[in-house]
Biopython code that builds the backbone (N, CA, C, O; Angstrom):
import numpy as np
from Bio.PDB.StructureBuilder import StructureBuilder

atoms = [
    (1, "UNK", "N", (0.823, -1.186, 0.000)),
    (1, "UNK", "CA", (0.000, 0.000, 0.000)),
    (1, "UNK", "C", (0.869, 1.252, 0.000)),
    (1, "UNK", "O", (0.398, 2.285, -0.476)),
    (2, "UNK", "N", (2.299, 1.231, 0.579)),
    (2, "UNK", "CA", (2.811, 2.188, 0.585)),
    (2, "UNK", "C", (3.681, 2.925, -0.635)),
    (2, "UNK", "O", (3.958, 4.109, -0.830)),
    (3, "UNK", "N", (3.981, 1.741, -1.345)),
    (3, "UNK", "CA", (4.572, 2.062, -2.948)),
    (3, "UNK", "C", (3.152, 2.252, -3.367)),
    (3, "UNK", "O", (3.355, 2.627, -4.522)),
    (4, "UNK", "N", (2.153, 2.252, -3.261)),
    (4, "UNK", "CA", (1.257, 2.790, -4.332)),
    (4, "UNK", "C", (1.304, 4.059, -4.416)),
    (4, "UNK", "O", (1.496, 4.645, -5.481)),
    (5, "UNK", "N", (1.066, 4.857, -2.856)),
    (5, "UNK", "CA", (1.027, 5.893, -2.055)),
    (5, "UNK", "C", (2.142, 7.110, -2.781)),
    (5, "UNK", "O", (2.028, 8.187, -3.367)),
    (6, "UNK", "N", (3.239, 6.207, -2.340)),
    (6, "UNK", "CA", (4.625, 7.091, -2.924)),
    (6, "UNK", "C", (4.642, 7.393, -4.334)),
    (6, "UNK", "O", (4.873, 8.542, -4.710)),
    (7, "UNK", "N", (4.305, 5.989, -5.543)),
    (7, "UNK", "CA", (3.983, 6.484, -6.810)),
    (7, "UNK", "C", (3.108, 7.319, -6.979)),
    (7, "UNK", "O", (3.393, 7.889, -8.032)),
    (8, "UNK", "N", (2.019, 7.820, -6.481)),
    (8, "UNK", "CA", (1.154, 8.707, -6.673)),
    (8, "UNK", "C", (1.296, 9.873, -6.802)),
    (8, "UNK", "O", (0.910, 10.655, -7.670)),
    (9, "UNK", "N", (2.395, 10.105, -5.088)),
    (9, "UNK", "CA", (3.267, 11.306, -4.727)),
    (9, "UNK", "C", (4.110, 11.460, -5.920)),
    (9, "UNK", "O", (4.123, 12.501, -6.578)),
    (10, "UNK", "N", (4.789, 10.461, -6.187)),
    (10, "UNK", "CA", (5.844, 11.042, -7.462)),
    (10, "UNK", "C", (5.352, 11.610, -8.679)),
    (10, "UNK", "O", (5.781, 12.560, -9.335)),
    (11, "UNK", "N", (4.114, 10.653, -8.906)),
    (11, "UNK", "CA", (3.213, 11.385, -10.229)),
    (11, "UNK", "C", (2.600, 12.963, -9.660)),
    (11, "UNK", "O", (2.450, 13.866, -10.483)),
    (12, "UNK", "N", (2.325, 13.146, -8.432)),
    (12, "UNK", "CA", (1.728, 14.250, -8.632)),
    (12, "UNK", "C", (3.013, 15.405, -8.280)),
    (12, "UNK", "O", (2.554, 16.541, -8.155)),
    (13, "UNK", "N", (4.290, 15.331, -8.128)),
    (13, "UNK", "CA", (5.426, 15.950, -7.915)),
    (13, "UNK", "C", (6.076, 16.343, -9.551)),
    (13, "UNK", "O", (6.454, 17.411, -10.033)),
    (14, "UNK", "N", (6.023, 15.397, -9.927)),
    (14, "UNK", "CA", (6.306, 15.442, -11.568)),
    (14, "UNK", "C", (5.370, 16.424, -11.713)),
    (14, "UNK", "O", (5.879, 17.533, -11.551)),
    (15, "UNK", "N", (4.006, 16.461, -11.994)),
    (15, "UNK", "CA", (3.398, 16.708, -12.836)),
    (15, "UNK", "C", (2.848, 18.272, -12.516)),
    (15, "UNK", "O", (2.191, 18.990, -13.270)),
    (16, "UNK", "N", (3.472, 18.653, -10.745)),
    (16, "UNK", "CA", (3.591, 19.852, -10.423)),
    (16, "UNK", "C", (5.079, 20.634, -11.203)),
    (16, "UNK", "O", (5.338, 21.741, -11.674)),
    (17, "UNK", "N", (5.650, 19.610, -11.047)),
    (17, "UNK", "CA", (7.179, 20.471, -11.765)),
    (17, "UNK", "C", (6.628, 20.688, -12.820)),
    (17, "UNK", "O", (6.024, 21.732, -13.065)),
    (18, "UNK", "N", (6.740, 19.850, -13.504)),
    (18, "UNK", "CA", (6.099, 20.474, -15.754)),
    (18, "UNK", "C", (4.832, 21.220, -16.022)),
    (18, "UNK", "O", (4.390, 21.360, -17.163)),
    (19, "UNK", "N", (4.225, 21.723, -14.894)),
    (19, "UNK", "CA", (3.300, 22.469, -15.148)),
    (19, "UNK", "C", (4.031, 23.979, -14.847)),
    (19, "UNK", "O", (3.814, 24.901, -15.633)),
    (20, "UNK", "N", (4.797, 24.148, -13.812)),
    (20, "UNK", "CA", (5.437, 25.312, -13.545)),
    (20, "UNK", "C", (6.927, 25.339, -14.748)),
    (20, "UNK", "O", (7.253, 26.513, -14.927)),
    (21, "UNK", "N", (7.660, 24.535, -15.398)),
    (21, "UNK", "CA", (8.314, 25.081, -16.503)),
    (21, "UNK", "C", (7.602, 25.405, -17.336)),
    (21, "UNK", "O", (7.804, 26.523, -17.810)),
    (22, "UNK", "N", (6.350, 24.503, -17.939)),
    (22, "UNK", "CA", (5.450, 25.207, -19.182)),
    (22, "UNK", "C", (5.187, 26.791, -18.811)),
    (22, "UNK", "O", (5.325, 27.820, -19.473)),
    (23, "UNK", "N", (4.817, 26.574, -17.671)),
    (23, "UNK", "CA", (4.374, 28.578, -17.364)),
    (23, "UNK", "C", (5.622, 29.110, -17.441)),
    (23, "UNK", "O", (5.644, 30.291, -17.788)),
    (24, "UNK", "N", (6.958, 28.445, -17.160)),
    (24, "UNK", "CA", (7.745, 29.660, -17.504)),
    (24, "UNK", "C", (8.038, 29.468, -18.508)),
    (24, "UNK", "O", (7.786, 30.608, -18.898)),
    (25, "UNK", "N", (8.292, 29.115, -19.139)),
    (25, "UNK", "CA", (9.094, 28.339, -20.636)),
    (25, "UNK", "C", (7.608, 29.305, -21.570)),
    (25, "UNK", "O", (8.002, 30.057, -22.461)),
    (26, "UNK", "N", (6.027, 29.245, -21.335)),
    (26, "UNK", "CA", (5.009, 30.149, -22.249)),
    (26, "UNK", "C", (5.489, 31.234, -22.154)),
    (26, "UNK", "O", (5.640, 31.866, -23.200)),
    (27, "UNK", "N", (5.959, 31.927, -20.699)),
    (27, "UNK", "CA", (6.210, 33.202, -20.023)),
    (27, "UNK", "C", (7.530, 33.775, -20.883)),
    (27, "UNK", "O", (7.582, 34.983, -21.114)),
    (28, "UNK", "N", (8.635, 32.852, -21.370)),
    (28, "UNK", "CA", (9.591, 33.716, -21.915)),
    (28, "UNK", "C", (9.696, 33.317, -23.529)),
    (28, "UNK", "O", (10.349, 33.861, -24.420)),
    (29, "UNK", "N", (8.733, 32.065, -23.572)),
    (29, "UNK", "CA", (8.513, 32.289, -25.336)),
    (29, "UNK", "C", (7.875, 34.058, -25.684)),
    (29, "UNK", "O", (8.395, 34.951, -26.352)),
    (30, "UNK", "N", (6.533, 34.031, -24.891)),
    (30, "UNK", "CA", (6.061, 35.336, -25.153)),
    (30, "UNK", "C", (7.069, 36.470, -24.915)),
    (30, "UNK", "O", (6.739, 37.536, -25.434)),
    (31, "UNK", "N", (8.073, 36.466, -24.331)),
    (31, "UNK", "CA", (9.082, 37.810, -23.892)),
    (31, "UNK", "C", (9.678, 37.862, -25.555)),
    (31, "UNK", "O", (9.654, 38.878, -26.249)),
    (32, "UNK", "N", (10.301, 36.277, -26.070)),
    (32, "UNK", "CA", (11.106, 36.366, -27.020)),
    (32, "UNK", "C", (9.852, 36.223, -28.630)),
    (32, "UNK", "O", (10.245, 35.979, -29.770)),
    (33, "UNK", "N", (8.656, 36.413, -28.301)),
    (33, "UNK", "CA", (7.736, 36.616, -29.289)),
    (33, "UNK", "C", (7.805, 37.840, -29.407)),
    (33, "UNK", "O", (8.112, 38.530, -30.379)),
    (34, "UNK", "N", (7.532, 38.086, -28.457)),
    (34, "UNK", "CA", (7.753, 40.127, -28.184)),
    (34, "UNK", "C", (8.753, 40.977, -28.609)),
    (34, "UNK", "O", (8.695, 42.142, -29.003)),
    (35, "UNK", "N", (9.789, 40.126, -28.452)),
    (35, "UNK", "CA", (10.708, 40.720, -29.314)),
    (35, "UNK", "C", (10.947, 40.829, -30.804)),
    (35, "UNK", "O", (11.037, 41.901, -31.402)),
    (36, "UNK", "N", (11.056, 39.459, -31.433)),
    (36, "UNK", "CA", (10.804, 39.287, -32.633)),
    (36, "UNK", "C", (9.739, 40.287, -33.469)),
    (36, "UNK", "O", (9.953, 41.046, -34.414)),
    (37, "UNK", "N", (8.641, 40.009, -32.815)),
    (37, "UNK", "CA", (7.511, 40.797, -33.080)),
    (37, "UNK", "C", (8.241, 42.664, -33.383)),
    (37, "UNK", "O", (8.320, 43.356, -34.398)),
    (38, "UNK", "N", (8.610, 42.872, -32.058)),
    (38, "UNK", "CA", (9.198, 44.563, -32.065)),
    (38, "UNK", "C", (10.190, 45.105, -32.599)),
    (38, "UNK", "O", (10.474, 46.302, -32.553)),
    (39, "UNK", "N", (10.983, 43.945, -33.326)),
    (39, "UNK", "CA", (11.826, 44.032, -34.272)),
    (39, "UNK", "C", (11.422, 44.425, -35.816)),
    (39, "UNK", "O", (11.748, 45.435, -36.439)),
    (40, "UNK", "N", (10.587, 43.285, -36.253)),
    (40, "UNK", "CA", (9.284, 43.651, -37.328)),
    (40, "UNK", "C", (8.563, 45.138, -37.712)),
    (40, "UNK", "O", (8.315, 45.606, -38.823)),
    (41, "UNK", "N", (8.276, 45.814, -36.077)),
    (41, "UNK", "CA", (7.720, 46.763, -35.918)),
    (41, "UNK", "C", (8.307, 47.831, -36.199)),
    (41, "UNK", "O", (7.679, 48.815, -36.593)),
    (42, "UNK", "N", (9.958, 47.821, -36.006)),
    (42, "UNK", "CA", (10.711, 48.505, -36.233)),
    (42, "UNK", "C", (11.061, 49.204, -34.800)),
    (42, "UNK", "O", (11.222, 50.416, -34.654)),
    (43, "UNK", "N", (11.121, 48.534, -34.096)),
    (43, "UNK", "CA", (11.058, 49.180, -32.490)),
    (43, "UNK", "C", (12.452, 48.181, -32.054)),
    (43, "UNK", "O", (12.611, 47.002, -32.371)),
    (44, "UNK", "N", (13.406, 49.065, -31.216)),
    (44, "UNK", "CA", (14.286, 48.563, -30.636)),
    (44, "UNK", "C", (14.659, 49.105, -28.886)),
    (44, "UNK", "O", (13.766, 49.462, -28.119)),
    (45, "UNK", "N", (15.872, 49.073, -28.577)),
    (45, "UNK", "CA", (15.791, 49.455, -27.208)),
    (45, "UNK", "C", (14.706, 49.077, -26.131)),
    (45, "UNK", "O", (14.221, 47.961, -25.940)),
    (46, "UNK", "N", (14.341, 50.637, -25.253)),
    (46, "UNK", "CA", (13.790, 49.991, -24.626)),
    (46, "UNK", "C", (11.783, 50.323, -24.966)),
    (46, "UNK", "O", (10.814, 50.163, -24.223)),
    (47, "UNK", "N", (11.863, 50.696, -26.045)),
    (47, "UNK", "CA", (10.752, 50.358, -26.811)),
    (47, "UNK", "C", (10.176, 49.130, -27.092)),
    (47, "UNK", "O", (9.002, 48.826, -26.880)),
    (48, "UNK", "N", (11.360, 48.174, -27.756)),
    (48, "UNK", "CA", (11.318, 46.630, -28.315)),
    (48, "UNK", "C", (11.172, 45.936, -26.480)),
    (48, "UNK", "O", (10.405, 45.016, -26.194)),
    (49, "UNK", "N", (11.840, 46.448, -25.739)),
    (49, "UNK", "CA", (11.529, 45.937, -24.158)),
    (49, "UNK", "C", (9.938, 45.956, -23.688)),
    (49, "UNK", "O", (9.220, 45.026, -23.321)),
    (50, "UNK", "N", (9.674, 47.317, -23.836)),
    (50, "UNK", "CA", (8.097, 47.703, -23.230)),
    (50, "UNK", "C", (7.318, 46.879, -24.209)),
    (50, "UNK", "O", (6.294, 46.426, -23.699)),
    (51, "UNK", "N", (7.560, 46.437, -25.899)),
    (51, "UNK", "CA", (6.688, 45.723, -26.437)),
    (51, "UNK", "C", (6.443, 44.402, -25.831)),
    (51, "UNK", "O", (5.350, 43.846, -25.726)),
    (52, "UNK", "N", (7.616, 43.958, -25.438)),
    (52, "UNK", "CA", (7.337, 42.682, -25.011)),
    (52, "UNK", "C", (7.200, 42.374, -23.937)),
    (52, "UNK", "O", (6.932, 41.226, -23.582)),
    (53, "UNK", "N", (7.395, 43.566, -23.017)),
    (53, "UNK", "CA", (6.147, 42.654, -22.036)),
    (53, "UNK", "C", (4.864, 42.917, -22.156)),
    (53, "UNK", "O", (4.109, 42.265, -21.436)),
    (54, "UNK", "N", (4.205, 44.053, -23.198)),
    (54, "UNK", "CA", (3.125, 44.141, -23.818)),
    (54, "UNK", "C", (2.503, 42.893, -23.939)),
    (54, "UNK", "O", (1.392, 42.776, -23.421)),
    (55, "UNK", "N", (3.016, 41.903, -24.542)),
    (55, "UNK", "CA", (3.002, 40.356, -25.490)),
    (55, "UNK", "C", (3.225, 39.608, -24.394)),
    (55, "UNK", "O", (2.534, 38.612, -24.609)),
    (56, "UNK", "N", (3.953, 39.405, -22.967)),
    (56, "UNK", "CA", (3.887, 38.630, -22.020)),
    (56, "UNK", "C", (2.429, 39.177, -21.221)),
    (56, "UNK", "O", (1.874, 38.149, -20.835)),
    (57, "UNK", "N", (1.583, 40.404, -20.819)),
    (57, "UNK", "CA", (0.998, 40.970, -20.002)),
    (57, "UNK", "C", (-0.496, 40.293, -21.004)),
    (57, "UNK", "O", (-1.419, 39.898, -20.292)),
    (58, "UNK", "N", (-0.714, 40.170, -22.579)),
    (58, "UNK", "CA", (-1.892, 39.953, -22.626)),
    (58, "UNK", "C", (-1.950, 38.783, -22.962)),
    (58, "UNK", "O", (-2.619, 38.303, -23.878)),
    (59, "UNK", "N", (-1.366, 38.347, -22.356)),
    (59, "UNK", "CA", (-1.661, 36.635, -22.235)),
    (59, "UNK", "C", (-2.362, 35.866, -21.092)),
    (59, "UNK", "O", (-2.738, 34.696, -21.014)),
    (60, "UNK", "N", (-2.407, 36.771, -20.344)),
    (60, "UNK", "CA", (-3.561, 36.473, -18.896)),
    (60, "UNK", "C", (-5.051, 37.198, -19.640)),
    (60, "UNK", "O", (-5.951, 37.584, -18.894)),
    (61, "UNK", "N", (-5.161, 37.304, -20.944)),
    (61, "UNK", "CA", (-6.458, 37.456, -21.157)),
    (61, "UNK", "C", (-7.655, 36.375, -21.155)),
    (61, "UNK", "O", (-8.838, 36.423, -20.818)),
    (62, "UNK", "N", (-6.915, 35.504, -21.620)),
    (62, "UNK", "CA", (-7.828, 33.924, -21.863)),
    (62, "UNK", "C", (-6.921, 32.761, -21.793)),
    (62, "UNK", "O", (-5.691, 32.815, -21.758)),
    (63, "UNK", "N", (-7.670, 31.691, -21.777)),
    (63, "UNK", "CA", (-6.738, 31.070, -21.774)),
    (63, "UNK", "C", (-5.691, 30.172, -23.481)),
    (63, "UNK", "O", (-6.160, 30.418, -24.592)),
    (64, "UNK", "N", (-4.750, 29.497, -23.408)),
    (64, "UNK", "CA", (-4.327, 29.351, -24.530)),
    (64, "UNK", "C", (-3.597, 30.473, -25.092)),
    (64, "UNK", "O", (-3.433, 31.472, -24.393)),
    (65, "UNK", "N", (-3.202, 30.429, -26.117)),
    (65, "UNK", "CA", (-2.389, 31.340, -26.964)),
    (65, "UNK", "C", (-3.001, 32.273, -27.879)),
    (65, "UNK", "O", (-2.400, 33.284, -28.242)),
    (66, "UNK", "N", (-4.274, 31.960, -28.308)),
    (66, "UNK", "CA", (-5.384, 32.886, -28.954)),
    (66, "UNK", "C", (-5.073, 34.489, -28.283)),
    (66, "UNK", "O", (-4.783, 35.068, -29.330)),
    (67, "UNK", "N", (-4.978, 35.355, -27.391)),
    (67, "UNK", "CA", (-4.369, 36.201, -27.020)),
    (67, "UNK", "C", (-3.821, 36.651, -27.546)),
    (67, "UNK", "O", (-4.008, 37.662, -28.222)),
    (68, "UNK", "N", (-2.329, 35.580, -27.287)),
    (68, "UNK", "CA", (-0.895, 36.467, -27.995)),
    (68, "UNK", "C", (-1.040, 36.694, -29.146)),
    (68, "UNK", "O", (-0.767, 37.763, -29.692)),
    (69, "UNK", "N", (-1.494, 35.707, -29.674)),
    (69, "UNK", "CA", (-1.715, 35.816, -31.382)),
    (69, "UNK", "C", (-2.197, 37.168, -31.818)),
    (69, "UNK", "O", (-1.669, 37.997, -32.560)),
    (70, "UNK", "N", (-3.530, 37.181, -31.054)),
    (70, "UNK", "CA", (-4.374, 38.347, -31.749)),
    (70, "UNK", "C", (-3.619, 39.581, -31.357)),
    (70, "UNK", "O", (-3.505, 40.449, -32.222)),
    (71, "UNK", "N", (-3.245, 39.723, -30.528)),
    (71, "UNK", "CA", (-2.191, 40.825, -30.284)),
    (71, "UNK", "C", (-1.280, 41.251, -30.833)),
    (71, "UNK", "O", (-1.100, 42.440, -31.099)),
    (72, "UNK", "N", (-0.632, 40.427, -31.064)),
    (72, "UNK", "CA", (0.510, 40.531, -32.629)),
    (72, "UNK", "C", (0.011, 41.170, -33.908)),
    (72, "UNK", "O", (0.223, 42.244, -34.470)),
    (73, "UNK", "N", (-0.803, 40.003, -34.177)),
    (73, "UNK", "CA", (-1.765, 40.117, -35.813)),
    (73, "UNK", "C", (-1.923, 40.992, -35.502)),
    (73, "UNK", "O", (-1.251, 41.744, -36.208)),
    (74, "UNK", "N", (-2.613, 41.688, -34.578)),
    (74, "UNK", "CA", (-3.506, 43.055, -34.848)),
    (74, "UNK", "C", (-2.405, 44.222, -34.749)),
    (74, "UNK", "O", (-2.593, 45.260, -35.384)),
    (75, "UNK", "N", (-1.103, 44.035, -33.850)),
    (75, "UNK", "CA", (-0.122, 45.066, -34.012)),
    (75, "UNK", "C", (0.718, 45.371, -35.321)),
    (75, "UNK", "O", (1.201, 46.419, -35.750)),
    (76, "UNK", "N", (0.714, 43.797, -35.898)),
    (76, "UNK", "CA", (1.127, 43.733, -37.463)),
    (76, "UNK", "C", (0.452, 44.275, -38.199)),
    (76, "UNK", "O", (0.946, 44.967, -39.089)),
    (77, "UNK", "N", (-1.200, 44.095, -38.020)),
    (77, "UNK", "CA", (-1.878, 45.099, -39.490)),
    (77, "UNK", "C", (-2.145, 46.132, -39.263)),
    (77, "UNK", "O", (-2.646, 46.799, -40.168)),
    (78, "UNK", "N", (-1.873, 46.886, -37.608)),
    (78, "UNK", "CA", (-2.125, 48.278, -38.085)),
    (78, "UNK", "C", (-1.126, 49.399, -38.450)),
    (78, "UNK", "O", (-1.256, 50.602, -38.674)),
    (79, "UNK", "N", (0.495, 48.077, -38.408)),
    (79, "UNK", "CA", (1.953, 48.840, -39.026)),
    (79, "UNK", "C", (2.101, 48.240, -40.367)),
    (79, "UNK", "O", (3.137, 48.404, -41.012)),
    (80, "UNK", "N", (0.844, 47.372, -40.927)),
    (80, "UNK", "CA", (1.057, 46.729, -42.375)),
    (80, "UNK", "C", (2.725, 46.704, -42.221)),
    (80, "UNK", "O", (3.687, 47.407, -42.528)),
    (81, "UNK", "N", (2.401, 45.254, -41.449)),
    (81, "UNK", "CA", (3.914, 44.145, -41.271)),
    (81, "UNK", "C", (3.079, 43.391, -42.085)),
    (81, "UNK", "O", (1.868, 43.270, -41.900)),
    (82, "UNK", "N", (3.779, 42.835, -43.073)),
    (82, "UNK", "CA", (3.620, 41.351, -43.684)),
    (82, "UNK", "C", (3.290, 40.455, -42.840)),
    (82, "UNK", "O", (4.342, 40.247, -42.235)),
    (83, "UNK", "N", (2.561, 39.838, -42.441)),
    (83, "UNK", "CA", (3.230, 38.285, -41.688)),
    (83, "UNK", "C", (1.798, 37.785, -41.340)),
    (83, "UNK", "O", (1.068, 38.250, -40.464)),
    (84, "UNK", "N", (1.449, 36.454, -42.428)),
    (84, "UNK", "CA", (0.157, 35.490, -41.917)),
    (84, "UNK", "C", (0.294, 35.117, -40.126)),
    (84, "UNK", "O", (1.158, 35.023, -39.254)),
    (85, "UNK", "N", (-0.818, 35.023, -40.260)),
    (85, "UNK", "CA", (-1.289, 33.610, -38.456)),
    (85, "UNK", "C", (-0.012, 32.784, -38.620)),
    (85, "UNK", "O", (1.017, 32.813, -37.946)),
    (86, "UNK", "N", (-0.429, 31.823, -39.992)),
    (86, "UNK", "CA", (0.412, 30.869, -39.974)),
    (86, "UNK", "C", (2.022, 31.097, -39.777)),
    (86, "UNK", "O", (2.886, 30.297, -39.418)),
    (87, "UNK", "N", (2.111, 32.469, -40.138)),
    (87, "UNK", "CA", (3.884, 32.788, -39.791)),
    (87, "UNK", "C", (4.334, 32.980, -38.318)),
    (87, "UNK", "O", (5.418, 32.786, -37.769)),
    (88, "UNK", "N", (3.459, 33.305, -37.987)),
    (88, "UNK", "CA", (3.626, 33.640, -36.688)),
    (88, "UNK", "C", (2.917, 32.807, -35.912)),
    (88, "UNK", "O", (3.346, 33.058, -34.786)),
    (89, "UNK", "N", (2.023, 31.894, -35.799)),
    (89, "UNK", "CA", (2.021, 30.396, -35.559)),
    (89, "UNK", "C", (3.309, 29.795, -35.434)),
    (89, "UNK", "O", (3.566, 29.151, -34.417)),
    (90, "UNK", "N", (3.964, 29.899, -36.145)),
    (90, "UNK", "CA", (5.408, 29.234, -36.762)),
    (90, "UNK", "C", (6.202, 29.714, -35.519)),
    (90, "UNK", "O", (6.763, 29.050, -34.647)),
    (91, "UNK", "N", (6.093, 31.026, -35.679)),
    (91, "UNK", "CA", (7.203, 31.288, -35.037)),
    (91, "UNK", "C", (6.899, 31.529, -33.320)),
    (91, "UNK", "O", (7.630, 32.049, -32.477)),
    (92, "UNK", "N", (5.832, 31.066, -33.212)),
    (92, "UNK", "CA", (5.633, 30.755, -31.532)),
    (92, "UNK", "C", (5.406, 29.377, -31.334)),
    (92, "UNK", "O", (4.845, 29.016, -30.299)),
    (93, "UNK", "N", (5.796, 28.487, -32.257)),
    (93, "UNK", "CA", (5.652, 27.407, -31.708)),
    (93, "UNK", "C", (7.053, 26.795, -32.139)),
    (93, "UNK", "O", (7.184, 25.586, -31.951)),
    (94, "UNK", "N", (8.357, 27.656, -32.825)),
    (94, "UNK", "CA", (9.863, 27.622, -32.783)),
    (94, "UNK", "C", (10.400, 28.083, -31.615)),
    (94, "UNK", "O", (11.478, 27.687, -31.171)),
    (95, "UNK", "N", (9.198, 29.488, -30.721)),
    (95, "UNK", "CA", (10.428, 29.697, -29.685)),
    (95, "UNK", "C", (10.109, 29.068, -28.474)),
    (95, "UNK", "O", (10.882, 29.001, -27.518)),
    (96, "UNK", "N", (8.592, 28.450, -28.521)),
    (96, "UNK", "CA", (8.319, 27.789, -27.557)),
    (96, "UNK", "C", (9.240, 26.462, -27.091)),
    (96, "UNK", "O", (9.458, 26.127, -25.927)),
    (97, "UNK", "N", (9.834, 25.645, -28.584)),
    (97, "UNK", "CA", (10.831, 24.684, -27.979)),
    (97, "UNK", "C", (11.713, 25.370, -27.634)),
    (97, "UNK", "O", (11.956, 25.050, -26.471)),
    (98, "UNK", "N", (12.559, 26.380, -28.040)),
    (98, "UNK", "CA", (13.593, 27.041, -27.006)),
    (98, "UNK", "C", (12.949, 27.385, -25.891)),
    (98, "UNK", "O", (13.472, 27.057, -24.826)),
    (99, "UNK", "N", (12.212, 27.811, -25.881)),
    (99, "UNK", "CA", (12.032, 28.245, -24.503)),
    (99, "UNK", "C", (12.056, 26.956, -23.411)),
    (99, "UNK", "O", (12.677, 26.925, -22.349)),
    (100, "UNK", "N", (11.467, 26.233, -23.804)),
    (100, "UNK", "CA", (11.138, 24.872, -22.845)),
    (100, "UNK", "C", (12.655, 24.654, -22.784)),
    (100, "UNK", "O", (13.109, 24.691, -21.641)),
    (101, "UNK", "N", (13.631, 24.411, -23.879)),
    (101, "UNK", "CA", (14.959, 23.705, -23.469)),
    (101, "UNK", "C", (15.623, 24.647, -22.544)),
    (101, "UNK", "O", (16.468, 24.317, -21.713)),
    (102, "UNK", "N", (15.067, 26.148, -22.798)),
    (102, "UNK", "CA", (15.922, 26.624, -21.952)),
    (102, "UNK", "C", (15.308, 26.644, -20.394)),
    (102, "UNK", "O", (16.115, 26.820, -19.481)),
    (103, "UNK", "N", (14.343, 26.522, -20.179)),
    (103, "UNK", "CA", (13.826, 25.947, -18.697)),
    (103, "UNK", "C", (14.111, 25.321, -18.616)),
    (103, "UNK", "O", (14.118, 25.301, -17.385)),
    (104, "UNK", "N", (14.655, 24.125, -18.990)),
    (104, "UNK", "CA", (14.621, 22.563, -18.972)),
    (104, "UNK", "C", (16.315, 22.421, -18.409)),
    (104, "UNK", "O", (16.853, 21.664, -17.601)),
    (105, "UNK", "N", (16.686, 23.243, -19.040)),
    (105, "UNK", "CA", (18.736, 23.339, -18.837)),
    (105, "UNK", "C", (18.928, 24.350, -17.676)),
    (105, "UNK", "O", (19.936, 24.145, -17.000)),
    (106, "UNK", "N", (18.094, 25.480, -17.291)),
    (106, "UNK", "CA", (18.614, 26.241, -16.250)),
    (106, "UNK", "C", (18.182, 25.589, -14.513)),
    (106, "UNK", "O", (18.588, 26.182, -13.514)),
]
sb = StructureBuilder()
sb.init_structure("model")
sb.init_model(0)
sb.init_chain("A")
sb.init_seg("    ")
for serial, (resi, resn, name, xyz) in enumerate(atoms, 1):
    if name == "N":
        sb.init_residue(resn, " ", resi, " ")
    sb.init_atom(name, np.array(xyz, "f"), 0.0, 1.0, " ", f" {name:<3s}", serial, name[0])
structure = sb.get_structure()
């Protein structure tokens, strides 16, 4: 009864850890979306800074990534930036594996 007990504990210890890297690992994809993004925009310093935590801050709107997205898109078409969903789909779901490896390694 007591190895059941303890596996349980371990599953629910695990599954507290990878829930808190995903939040940070979402938390600094969106910093380095934000950037990318404010680069596009033509914004650097600490302009390209304030954008992105713009892009980390409206992500507590809902849940999922629908947020960030629309936030972008909509900052892209009203500076007519080029760039589909699907590009930027792309490119939050490229920095999201960095981001995770880099939670994953620090």
């Amino acid at each position: 009864m007591t190895s059941m007990k303890d596996r349980e504990e371990g599953f629910e210890r695990k599954f507290a850890i990878d829930e808190e890297q995903r939040f940070r690992a979402t938390a600094r994809r969106n910093r380095m979306l934000g950037l990318w993004a404010a680069e596009k925009l033509g914004k650097s310093g600490a302009d390209a800074d304030a954008y992105a935590k713009e892009v980390v801050v409206s992500d507590i709107e809902e849940a999922g990534d629908h947020d960030v997205l629309r936030k972008v898109k909509g900052d892209f078409e009203a500076a007519g930036v080029d760039q589909s969903e699907h590009q930027i789909r792309r490119t939050m779901d490229e920095l999201m594996a960095q981001a995770l490896e880099q939670v994953r390694n620090s």
